[in-house]
N, C-alpha and C positions, 0 to 999 in steps of 0.2 A: 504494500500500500504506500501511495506517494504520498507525504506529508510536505505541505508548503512551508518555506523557511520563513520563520516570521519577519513583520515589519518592522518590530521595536524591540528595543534591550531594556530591560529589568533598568530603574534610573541607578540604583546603587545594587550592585549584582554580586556580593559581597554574601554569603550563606555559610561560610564555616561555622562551626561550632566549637571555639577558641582559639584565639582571639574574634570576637565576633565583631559583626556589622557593628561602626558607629550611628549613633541617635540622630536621627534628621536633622540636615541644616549642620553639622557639625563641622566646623572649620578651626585651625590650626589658632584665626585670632582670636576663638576664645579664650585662649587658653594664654591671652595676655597679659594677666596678672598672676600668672605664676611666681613664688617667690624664687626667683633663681636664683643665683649664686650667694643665697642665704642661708643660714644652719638653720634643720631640722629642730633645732633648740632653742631660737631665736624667739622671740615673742609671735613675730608673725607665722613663723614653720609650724609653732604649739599651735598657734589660734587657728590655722586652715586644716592640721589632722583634728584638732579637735572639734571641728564644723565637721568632718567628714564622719565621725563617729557620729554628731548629732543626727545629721541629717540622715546617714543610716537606720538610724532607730527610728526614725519619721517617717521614710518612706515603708522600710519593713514591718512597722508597727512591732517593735522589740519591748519588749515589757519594762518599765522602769525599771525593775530592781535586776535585771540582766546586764552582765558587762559585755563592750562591744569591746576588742582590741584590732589592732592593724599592727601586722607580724611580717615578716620576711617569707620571701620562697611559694607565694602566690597560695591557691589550696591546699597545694600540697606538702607545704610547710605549713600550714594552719594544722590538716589534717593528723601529720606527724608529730606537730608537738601535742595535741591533745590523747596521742596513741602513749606516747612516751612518758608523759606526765601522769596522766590518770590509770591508766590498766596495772593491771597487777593482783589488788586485794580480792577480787572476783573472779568469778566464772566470766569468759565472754563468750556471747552470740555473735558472729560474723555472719553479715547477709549479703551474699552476693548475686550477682544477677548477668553482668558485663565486667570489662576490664579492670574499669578503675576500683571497682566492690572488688575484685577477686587482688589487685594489689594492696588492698590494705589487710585481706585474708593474708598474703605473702608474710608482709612485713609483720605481722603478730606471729604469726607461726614461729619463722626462718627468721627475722632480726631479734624481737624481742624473747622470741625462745618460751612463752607462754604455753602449758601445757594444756589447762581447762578448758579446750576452746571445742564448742560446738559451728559448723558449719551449715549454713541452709544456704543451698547455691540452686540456682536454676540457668536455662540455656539462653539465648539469645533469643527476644521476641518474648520471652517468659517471665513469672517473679515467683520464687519460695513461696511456699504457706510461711505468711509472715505469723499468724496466731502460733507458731512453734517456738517466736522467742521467750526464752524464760525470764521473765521479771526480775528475778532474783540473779540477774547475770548482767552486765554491763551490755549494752547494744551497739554493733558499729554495722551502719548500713550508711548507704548513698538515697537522697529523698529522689532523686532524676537521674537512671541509667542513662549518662550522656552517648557511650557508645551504642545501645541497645533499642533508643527510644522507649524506656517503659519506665513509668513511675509509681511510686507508690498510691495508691490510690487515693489514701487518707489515714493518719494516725490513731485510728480507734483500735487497730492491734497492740497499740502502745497503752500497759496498765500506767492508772492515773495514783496507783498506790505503790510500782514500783518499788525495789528496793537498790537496783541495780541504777547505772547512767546509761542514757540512749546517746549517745554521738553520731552526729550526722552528716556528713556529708552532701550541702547540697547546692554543691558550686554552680547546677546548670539549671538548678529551682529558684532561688530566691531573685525577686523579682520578678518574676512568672506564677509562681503556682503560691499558693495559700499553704505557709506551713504556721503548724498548730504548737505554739510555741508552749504551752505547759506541759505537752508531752516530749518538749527537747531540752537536753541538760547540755550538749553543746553544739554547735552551728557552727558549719565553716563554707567560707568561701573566695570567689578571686573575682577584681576588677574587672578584667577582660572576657569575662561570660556574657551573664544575661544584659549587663548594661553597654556593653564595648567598650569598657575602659582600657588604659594601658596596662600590662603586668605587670609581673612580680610581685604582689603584694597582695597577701590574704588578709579577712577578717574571721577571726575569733570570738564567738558570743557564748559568754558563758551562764548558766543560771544560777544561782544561792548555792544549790548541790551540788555543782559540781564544785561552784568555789568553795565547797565545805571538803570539800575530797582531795584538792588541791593543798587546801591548811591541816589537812589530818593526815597526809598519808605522803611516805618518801619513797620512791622508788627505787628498787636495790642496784639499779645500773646507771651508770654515772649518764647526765644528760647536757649536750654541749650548750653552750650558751645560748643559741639562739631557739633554744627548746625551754629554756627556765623562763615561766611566768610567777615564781613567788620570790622571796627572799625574805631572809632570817625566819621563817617559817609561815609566813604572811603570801594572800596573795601581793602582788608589784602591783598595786594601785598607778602607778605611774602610764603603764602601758596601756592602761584604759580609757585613757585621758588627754591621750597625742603622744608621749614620752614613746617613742619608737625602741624595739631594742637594737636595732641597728641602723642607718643612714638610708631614708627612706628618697625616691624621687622624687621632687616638689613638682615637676612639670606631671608625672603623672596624678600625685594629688590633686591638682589642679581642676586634669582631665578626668579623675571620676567625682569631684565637686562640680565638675560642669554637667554630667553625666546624672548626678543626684537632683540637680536641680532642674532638667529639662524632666527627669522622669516627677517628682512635683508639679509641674506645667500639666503634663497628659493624665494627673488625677488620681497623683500618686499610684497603691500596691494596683489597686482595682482598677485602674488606666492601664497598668502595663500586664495586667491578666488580661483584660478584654483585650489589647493589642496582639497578646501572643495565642488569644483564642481565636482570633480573627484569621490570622495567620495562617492557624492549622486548618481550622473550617476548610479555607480556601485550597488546600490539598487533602481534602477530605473531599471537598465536590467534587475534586480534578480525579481525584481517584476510581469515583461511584462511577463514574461516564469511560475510562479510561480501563480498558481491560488486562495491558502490560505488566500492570503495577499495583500492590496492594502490600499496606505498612505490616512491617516487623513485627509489631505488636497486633496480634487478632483482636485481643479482647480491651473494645475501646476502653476501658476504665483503668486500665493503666499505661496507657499509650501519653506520651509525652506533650508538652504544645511547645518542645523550646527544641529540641534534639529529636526533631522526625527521621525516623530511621525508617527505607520503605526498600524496596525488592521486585526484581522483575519477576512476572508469573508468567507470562508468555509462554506455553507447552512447547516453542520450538528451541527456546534459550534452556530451558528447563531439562528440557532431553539432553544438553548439551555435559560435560564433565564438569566436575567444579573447577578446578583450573580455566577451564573453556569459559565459562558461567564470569568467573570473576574476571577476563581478559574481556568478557563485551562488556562489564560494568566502567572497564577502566575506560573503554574505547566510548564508551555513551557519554561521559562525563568530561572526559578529556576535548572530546568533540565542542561540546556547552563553551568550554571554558576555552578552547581555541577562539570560538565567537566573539567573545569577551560578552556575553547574556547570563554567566554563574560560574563564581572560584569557590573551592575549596568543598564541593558539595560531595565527594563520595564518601563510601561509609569506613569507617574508622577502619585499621589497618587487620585489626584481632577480630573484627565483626565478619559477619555473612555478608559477602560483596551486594551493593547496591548502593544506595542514597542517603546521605545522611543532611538533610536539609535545616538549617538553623532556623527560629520562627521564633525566634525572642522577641521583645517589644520592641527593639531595637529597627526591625526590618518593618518592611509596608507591606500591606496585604496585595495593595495593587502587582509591585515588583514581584511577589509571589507566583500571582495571576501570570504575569508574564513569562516567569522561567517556565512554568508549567508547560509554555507553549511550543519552548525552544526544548524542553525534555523529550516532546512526543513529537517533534521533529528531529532529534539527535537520534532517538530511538529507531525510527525507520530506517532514517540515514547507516546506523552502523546494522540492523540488521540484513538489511539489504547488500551491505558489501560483504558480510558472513556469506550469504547465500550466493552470492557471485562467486567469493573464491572457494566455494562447494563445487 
């Protein structure tokens, strides 16, 4: 079937899934009053981290008595200090589902050498029976399988009487999806996800219990500097407050203070939810009509709206080997991105070859609309040359 090259490119055709699409209108002179060649420790360096902490808590709706921190090494140094600092006195629950769940399975296992550890893993396109975490055991899951597109659905698996910490990872949820903050004891996440900031730089949001866990409990293996959030046996108030633990970029503070406050503009959490439900809808219709392609995730209620992960079903692709299979995803994709109408949109390297389409609030529904166009025309285009050089 001949598919017509479309007329128009996506305006901003930008769909990866980290570093993502910058916020509309986003231009380099916002980012004018950055304090540059100023100390972090300066009066101004404190007062703009510690606007970006407020403003965090504003857009996210963090609960007053939760600390926010900004940490080094983007999520996965958020992630790692709360692995390294907290685990130990319990049992853990590791829930994995994709890549990034199954590496911090790794690192508990194989770094920190923890032996209590129960695993609930499922496949790609799947999620564990999450009602198998035990209460009584520490939690480490991801709220948004970024590789996988499948999310949690909602935290009512999570006991509200608990005796264990739930840790979460949910660097490609917040801003996007509704997370149920009494049921989380710690949040991490990075800049350059959901809002397209710059990197490097995670945040840390801790609750009462966990900073209770933190002041009670020492870990029996030594932890480098940029993993210690307490001192003399206290949490470091400091670091929740702008006080960085190491030399943070002021130009990117800048650019997720500009980043914090255009998402403000569109109506704060529930502006940038409806933006990235809008998003998905709109390859949810492309979908229904479109017989080639249907998402990762079957069971809409834990299907993603920020990290769409979707797959060719085509019975001639499908017949073809998996090697085969992932060389026409490479070639459907590659094709897009020759056009310049969508970069960075296949699916993550460890996943089931196909599409991994970013739909954060960051992106426009319209430019959605439009890859969609140049996908079912890339798609013809390379199967048609399959069948030619058959």
């Amino acid at each position: 079937m001949t598919v017509a090259k479309p007329a128009s490119r996506p305006h901003v055709p930008h769909f990866s899934s980290g570093p993502c699409a910058k916020r509309p209108g986003w231009n380099l002179q916002n980012l004018k009053d950055a304090a540059l060649g100023r100390s972090h420790r300066a009066k101004v360096g404190k007062a703009k981290l510690k606007l970006a902490i407020d403003l965090t808590r504003e857009v996210l709706e963090v609960p007053s008595d939760y600390k926010i921190g900004i940490v080094p090494a983007s999520d996965t140094g958020a992630v790692e200090m709360a692995l390294w600092s907290l685990l130990g006195p319990r049992p853990v629950t590791m829930i994995a589902w994709e890549s990034f769940g199954e590496g911090w399975v790794s690192d508990v296992v194989k770094e920190l050498k923890l032996k209590d550890v129960i695993k609930l893993t499922a496949g790609y396109g799947d999620i564990p029976d999450l009602t198998k975490a035990d209460p009584n055991s520490d939690i480490v899951f991801t709220w948004n399988g970024t590789t996988s597109g499948v999310r949690v659905p909602d935290a009512n698996w999570i006991a509200a009487d608990r005796e264990g910490l739930t840790i979460c990872d949910a660097t490609s949820a917040a801003f996007a999806q509704k997370l149920d903050w009494p049921k989380l004891d710690v949040v991490t996440f990075s800049w350059q996800k959901a809002l397209g900031s710059e990197a490097a730089h995670g945040m840390l949001i801790l609750s009462p219990r966990a900073v209770a866990r933190l002041e009670s409990y020492v870990p029996p293996w030594p932890l480098p500097k940029i993993f210690r959030v307490t001192k003399g046996g206290k949490l470091n108030a400091g670091i929740f407050e702008g006080e960085t633990i190491n030399t943070p970029s002021m130009l990117a503070v800048e650019d997720y203070l500009d980043a914090l406050n255009w998402a403000r503009s569109v109506g704060g959490l529930k502006g940038l939810i409806a933006r990235a439900d809008a998003n998905t809808k709109t390859l949810a219709d492309w979908k229904a009509k479109t017989p080639w392609v249907d998402f990762l995730a079957k069971n809409a209620s834990i299907r993603s709206n920020t990290s769409v992960c979707m797959k060719v079903v085509d019975p001639a692709i499908t017949a073809l080997t998996p090697d085969a299979q992932a060389d026409f995803a490479k070639k459907l994709v590659g094709l897009v991105e020759k056009e310049g109408a969508g970069y960075d949109l296949g699916a993550y390297r460890d996943a089931p070859p196909g599409l991994r389409i970013w739909c954060g609030a960051t992106v426009e529904a319209s430019d959605v609309a439009i890859l969609t166009q140049w996908l079912d025309w890339a798609f013809a285009e390379t199967k048609a040359s399959l069948a030619k050089a058959a």
